[in-house]
MILUM-625855 format. One record per residue (C-alpha): x, y, z. Coordinates in steps of 0.25 Angstrom, whole numbers, plus 5000, padded with zeros to 4 digits. Example, Ala and Ser with C-alpha at 12.3 -4.5 7.8 and 13.67 -1.06 7.14 Angstrom:
REM residues 2
+------+------+------+
!    X !    Y !    Z !
+------+------+------+
! 5049 ! 4982 ! 5031 !
! 5055 ! 4996 ! 5029 !
+------+------+------+
***
This chain:
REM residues 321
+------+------+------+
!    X !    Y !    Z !
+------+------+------+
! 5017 ! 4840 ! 4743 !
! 5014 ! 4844 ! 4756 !
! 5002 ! 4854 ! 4758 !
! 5003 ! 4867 ! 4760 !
! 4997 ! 4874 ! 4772 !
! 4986 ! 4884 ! 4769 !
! 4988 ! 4899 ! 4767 !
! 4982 ! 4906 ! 4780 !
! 4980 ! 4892 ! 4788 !
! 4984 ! 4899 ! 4801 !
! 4976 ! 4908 ! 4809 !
! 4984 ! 4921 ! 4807 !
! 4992 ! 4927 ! 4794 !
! 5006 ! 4932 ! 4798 !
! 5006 ! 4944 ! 4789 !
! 4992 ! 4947 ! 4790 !
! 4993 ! 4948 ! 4805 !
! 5005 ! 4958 ! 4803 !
! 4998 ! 4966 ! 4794 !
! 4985 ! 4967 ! 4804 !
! 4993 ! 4970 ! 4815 !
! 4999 ! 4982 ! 4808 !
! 4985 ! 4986 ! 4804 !
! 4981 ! 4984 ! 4818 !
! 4994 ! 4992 ! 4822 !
! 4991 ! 5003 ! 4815 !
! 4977 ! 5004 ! 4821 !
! 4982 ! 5004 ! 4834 !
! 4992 ! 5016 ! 4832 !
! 4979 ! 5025 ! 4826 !
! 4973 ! 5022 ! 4840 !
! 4959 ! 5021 ! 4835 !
! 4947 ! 5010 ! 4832 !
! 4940 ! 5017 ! 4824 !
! 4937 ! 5007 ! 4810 !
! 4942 ! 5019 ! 4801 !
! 4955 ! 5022 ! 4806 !
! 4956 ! 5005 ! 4805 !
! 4952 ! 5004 ! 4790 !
! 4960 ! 5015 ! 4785 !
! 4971 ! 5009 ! 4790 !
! 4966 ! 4995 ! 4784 !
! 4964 ! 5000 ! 4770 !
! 4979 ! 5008 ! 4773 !
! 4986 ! 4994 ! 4775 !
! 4977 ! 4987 ! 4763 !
! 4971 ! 4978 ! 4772 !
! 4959 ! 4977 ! 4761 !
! 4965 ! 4970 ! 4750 !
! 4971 ! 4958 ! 4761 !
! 4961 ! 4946 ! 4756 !
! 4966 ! 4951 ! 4740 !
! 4975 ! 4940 ! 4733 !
! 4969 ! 4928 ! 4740 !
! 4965 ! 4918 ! 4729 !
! 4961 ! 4905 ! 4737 !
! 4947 ! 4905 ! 4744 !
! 4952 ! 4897 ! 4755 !
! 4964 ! 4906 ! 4756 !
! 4954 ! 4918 ! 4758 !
! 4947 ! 4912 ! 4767 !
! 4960 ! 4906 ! 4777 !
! 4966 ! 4920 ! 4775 !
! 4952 ! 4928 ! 4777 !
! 4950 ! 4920 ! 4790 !
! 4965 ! 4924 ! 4794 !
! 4961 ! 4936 ! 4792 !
! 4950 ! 4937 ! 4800 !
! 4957 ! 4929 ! 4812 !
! 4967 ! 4941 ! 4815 !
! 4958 ! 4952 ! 4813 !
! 4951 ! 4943 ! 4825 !
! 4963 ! 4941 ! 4831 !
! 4966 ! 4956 ! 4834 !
! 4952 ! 4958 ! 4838 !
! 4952 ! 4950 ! 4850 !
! 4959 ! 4952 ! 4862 !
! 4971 ! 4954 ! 4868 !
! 4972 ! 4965 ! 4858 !
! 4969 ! 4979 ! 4861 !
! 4955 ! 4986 ! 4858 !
! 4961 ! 4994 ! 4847 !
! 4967 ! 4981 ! 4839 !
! 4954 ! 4973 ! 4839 !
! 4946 ! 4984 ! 4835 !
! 4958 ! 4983 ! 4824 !
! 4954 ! 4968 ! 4825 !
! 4939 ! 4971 ! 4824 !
! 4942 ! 4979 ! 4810 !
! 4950 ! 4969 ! 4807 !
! 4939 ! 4960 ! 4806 !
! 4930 ! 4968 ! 4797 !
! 4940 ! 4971 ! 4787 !
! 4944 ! 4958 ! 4786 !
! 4929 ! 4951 ! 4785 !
! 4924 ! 4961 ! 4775 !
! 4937 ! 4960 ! 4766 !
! 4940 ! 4946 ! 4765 !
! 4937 ! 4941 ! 4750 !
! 4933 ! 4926 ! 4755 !
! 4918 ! 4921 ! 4752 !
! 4911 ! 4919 ! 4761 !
! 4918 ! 4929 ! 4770 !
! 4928 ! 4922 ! 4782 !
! 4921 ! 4926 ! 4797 !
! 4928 ! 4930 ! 4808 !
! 4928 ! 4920 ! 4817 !
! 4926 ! 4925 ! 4834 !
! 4929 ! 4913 ! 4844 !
! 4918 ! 4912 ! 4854 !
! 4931 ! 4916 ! 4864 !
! 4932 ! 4929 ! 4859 !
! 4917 ! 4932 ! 4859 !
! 4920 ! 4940 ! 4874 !
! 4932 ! 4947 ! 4870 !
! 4923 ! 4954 ! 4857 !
! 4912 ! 4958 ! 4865 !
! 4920 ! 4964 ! 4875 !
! 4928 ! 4970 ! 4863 !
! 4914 ! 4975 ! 4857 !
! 4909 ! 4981 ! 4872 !
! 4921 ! 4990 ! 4873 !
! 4919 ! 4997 ! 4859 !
! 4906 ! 4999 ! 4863 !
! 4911 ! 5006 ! 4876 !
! 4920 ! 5014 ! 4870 !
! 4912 ! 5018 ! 4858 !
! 4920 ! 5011 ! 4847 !
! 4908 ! 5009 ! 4839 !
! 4915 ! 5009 ! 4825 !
! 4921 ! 4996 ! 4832 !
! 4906 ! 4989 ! 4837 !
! 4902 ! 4993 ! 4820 !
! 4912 ! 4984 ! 4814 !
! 4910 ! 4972 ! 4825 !
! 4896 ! 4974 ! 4821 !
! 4897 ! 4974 ! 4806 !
! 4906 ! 4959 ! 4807 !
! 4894 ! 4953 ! 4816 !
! 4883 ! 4958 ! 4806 !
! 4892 ! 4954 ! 4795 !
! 4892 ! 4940 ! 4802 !
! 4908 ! 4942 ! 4798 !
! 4909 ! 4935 ! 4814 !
! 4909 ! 4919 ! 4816 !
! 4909 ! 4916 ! 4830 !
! 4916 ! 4904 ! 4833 !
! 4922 ! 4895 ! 4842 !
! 4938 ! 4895 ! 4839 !
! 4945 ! 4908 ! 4832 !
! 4950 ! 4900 ! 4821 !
! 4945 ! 4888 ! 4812 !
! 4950 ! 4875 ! 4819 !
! 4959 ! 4866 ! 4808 !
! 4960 ! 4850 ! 4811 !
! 4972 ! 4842 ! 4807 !
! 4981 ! 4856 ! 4809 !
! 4994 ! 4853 ! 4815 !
! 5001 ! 4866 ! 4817 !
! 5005 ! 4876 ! 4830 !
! 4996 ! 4886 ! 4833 !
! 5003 ! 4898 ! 4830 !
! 5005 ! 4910 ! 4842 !
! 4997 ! 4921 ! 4838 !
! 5005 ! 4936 ! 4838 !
! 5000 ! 4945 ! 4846 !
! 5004 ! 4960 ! 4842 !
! 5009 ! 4966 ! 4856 !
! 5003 ! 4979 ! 4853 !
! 4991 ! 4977 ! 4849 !
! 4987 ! 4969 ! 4863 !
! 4981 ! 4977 ! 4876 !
! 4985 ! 4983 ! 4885 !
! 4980 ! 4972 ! 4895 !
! 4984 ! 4960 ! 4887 !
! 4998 ! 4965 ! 4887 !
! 4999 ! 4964 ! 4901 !
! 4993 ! 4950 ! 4903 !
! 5001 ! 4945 ! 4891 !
! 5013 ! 4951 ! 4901 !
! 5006 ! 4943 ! 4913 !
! 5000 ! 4929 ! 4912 !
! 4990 ! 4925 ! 4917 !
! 4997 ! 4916 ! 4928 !
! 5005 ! 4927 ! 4934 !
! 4992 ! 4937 ! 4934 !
! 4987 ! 4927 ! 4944 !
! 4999 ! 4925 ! 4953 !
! 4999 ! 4939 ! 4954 !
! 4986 ! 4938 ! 4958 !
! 4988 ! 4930 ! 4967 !
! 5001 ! 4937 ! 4972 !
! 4991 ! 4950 ! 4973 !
! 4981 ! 4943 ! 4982 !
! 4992 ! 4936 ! 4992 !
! 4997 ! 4953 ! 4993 !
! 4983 ! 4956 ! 4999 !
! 4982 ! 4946 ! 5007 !
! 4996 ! 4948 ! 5013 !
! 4993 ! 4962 ! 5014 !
! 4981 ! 4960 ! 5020 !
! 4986 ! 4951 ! 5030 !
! 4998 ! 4961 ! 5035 !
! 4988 ! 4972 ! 5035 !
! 4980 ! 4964 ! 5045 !
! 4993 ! 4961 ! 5054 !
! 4998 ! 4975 ! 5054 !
! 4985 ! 4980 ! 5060 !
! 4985 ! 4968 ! 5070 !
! 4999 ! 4972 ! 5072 !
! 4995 ! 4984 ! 5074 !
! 4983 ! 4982 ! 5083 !
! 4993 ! 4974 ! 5094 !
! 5004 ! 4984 ! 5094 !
! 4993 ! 4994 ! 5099 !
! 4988 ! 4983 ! 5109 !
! 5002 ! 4981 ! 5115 !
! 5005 ! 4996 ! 5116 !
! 4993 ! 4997 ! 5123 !
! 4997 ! 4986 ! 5132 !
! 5009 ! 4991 ! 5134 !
! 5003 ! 5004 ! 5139 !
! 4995 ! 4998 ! 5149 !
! 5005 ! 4990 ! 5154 !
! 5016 ! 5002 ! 5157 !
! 5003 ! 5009 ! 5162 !
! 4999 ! 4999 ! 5172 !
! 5014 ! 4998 ! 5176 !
! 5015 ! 5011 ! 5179 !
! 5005 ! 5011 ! 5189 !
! 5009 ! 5000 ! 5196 !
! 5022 ! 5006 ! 5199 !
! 5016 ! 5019 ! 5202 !
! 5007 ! 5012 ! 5212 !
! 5020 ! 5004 ! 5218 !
! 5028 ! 5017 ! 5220 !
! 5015 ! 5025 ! 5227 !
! 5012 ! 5014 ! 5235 !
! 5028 ! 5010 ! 5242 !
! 5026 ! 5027 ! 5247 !
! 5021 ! 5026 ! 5262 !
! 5013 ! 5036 ! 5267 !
! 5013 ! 5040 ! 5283 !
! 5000 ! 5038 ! 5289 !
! 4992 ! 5052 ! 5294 !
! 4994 ! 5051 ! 5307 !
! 5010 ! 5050 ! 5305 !
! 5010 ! 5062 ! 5297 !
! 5004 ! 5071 ! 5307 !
! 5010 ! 5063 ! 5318 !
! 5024 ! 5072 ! 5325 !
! 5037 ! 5069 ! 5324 !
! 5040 ! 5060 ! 5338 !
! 5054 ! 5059 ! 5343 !
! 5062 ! 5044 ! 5341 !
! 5063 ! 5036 ! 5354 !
! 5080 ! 5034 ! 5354 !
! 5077 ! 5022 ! 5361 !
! 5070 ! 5017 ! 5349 !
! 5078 ! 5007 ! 5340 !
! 5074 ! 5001 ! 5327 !
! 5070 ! 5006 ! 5312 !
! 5061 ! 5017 ! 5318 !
! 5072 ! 5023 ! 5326 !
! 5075 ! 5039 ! 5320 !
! 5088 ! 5042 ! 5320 !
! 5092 ! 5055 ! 5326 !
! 5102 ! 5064 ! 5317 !
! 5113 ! 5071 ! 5327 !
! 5110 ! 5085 ! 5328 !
! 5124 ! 5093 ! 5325 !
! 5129 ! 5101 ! 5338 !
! 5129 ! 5116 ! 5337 !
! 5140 ! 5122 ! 5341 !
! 5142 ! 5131 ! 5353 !
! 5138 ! 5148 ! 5350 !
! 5150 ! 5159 ! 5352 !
! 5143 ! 5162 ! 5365 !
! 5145 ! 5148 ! 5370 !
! 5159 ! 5147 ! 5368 !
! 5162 ! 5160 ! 5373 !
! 5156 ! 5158 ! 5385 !
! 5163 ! 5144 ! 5385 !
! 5178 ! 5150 ! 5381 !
! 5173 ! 5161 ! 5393 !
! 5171 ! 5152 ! 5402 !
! 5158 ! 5156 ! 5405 !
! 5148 ! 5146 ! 5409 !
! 5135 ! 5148 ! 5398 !
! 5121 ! 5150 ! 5405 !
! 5109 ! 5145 ! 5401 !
! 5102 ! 5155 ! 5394 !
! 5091 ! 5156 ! 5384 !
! 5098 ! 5167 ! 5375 !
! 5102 ! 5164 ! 5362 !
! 5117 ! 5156 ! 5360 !
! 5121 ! 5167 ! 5350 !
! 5120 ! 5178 ! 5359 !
! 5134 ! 5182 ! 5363 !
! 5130 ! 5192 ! 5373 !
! 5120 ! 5190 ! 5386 !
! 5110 ! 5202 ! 5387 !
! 5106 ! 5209 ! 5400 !
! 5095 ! 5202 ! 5408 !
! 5084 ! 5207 ! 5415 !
! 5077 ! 5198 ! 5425 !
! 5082 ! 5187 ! 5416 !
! 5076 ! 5195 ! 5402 !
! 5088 ! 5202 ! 5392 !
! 5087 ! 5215 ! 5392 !
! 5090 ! 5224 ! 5381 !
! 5101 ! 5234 ! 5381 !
! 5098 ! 5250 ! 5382 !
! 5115 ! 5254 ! 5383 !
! 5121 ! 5250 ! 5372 !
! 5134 ! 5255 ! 5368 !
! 5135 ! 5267 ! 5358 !
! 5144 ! 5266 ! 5348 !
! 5157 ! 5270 ! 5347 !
! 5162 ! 5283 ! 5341 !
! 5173 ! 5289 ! 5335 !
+------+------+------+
***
């Protein structure tokens, strides 16, 4: 007949690990670590009488080292603070009451020895003392074997190591997220993160050489127009000839008709102004006009005496009715 595999031959109990978690469930929903609110709810579920029915010594002892497996199980990361100190208690109950003689040890891997002090520093820091007692009381019991491997290491074993079940409510806040993230694409968004800085940092640095030319060239630009400006300002002043002093104050001379060439002035016809009433009275009269210094307009010739007019005393009265 072939040989029937031992009872509690694997690591973790199915059932038993359903029941913890519930415990451990329960625990988490009062939101507490203090070790009474953990054993009242340890003697509600009956977790006292677990090691009673067990006949065979070598059964007690497999099942009291399953036991004690997934009490550490739960007190090691990636589970939250509240759910190992769950884990811690865990501990104690199960050490102090499993019937097997001498009493099985909890077994802590030398891999795990950063992972409890750390967890042992925090309750200190936050005042969980009730949490440092029951640590205390295992290591003066001597309940703790510090090992090298978690488990006992069978020869000649041929069977797949089984996938532990993690319970997803019971893990923290921070392991949910790198559970979500590996590992590989934390670092490639690393490295994605650094290529961004540097990227950024190389377009701040041409923006502001950008920057720095455009303001040169406007600058340039200005002295150019400027510089422009003058000239043609300089250009426009200097084509205007000024006449010397001595042709300014020099008298207006009269132009030779005889003269030809460029500098000859052309004289502008003068228009003729016709003869006064005076001159073309006499003319219809038939009388020849005198050369006289008295004005043209002057229709009548006054008296003269020894060649000087003479004014008028007899004038003519006006005419009554």
């Amino acid at each position: 007949m072939p040989r029937l595999p031992c009872v509690y031959s694997d690591f973790f109990y199915g059932p038993l690990t359903e029941d913890v978690e519930e415990l451990l469930g329960r625990f988490q929903q009062i939101d507490s670590v203090r070790y009474e609110d953990f054993s009242a709810l340890w003697r509600e579920m009956g977790f006292s009488d677990l090691f009673i029915g067990t006949i065979n010594a070598g059964e007690l002892k497999r099942f009291c080292r399953v036991t004690l497996a997934t009490a550490v199980k739960y007190f090691l990361p990636p589970y939250s603070y509240q759910i190992r100190v769950g884990g811690l208690y865990l501990m104690f109950g199960f050490y102090h009451t499993q019937l097997a003689e001498p009493p099985v040890m909890i077994r802590l891997a030398l891999k795990d020895w950063t992972h409890v002090q750390a967890f042992l520093k925090e309750s200190v820091e936050f005042g969980h003392l009730d949490v440092v007692y029951i640590y205390k009381k295992l290591v003066a019991s001597k309940a703790i074997h510090y090992t090298a491997m978690p488990h006992f290491l069978t020869f000649q074993k041929q069977q797949k190591p089984k996938k532990e079940h993690v319970c997803p409510e019971f893990l923290s806040r921070t392991t949910a997220v790198r559970e979500l993230i590996s590992a590989d694409t934390l670092e490639e968004i690393a490295n994605l993160q650094s290529l961004y800085e540097k990227l950024k940092q190389t377009t701040k640095d041409v923006g502001s050489q950008i920057t720095m030319t455009h303001r040169d060239f406007t600058s340039r630009l200005r002295d150019c127009i400027a510089r422009l400006l003058s000239s043609i300002k300089q250009k426009s002043y200097s084509n205007v000839q000024k006449a010397p002093k001595s042709r300014r104050h020099r008298q207006g001379e009269p132009a030779d008709s005889s003269s030809s060439g460029p500098e000859q002035v052309q004289r502008v016809p003068q228009k003729k102004r016709p003869p006064s009433l005076r001159a073309r009275t006499w003319k219809n009269l038939g009388v020849k006009q005198q050369d006289s210094n008295l004005p043209p307009w002057l229709l009548s010739a006054p008296e003269l005496e020894d060649g000087v007019p003479v004014r008028r005393t007899n004038q003519a009265e006006p005419y009554r009715m």
